[in-house]
N, C-alpha and C positions, 0 to 999 in steps of 0.2 A: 257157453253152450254152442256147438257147432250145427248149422242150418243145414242140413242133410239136403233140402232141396235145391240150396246154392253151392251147396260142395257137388253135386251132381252134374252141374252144371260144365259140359266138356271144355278145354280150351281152346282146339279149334273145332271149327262147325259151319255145317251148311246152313247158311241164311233161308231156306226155301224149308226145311223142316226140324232146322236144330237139332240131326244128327250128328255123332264127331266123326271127325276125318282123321285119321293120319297126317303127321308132320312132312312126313315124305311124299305122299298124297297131295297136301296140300301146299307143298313147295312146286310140286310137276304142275297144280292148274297156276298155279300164281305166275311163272314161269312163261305160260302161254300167251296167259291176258296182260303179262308185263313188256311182249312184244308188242301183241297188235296196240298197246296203249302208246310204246313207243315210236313206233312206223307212222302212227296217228300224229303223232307231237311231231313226225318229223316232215307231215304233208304241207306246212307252213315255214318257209322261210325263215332262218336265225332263230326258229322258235326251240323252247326247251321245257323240262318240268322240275318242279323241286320235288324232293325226295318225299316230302308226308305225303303229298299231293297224288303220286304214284301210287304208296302204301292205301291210300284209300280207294283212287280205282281201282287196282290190280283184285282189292280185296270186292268190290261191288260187280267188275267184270265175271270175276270167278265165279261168284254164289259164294263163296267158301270166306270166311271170318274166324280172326286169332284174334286173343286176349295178349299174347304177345307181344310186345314192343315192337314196331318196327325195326328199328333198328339191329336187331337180333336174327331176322331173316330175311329182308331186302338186300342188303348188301350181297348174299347166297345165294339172290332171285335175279339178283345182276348177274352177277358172276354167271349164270347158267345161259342167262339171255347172250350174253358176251360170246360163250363156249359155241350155242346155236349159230350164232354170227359166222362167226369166223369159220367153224365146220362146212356154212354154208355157203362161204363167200360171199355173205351180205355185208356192208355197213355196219362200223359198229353203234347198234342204238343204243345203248345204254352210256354212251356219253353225252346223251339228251339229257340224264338224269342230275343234277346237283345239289347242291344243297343250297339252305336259306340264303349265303351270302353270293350264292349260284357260283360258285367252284365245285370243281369236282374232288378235290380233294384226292388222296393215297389211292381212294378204292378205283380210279380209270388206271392206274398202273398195270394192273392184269389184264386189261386189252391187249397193251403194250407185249406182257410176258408171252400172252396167246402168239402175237406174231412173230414176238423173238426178236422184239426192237428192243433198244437200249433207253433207259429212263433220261428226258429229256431235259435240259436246262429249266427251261418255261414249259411246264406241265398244262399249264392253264392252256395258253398257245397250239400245243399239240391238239388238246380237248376239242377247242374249237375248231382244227382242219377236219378233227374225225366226226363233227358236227357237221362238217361243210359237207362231205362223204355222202351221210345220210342225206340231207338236204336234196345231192343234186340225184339221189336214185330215187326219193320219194315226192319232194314237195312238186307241188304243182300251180307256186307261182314264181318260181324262179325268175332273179333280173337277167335280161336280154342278155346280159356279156358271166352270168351262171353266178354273181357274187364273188364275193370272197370271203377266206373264214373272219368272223368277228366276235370277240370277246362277250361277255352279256353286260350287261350297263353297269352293274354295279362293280365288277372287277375291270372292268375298264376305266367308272371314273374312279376308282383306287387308284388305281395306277396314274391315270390322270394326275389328280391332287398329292401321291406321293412325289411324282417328278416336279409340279410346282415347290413343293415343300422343300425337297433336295434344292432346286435352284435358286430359292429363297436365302436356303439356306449356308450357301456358297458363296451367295452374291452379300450376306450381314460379315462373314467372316472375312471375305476380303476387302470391305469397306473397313472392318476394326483392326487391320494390320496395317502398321504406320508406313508410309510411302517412303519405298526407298531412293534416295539422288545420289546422281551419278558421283564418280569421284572428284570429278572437277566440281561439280558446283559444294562437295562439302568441305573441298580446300581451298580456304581462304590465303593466297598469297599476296601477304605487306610489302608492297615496295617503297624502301625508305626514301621521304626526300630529301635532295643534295640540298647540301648544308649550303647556304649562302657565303659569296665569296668577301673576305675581309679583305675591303681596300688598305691601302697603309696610312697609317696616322703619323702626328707631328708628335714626336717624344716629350716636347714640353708641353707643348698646349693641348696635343689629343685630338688637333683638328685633323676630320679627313684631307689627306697631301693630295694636292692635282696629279696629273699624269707626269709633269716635272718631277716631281716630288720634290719640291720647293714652296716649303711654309713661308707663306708672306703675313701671316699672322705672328712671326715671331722676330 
């Protein structure tokens, strides 16, 4: 039996009287309050937001609430905030935004496309200069010499702990390959010794002869 009063019930809606709004309505306010939430995140130094984090400001800034997944129209809320950006020669904030393991992952590449830059080796690395960007037009405790971009902790000590691992594991592989020596020391050259010299002897008695060779034993 279907609940007539909860099938009525719109999927997006104003928090203030639980009327529905439009998708496209409700993407334009999400859009708005998904700026100043990031300009906000960006008045603090190295600081940034994760993605649900965002999804539920953006959604409590507005008024305006989806049954939606996040993930289904954030990324689209980016994207616009991004578009506003760069239309306006501001900073891009939306690489404030990342996710749980705070990468930004595929979705900061349409920064990129906006300005017609080429996808970079270290995507992460980029993320963070375009981080530094915002930083130095909004925050307002910047260090004396303005910082530098920096990674967020947890993809830094990744990277950290992957390079110990690599060097770990370099340094086990060349200890288990056996030591090579040179070619001298693996040829061993026998130098025979001279045969000692046979004095002459007495044909009858076998005695060694003096230097006369005059057997006086016979």
């Amino acid at each position: 039996m279907i609940d007539v009063q909860q099938s009525s019930i719109p999927t997006t809606w104003r928090a203030a009287d639980g009327s529905a709004v439009t998708f496209t309505e409700a993407r334009s306010a999400w859009t708005r309050a998904a700026h100043e939430v990031l300009a906000d995140t960006a008045t603090r130094f190295n600081n940034f937001i994760v993605n649900t984090e965002l999804a539920e400001l953006v959604q409590e800034e507005s008024g305006i609430r989806t049954q939606v997944k996040w993930q289904h129209w954030l990324p689209v809320v980016l994207d616009k905030v991004a578009e506003h950006c760069h239309k306006n020669n501001e900073p891009p904030l939306s690489a404030l935004c990342v996710r749980k393991n705070q990468t930004v992952g595929t979705g900061y590449r349409y920064i990129l496309e906006l300005a017609g830059l080429p996808i970079p080796d270290d995507l992460e690395m980029h993320a963070a200069a375009a981080r530094w960007q915002c930083y130095q037009h909004y925050a307002t405790d910047l260090p004396a010499d303005g910082g530098l971009p920096t990674l967020p902790p947890k993809v830094a000590a990744l990277r950290h702990q992957t390079s110990q691992d690599l060097a770990t594991a370099e340094a086990a592989e060349a200890a288990a390959k056996p030591k090579r020596t040179s070619t001298s020391a693996r040829r061993t050259v026998t130098v025979p010794k001279p045969e000692p010299v046979r004095k002459p002897v007495c044909l009858n008695c076998h005695v060694e002869l003096p230097a006369n060779k005059i057997c006086y034993y016979c």
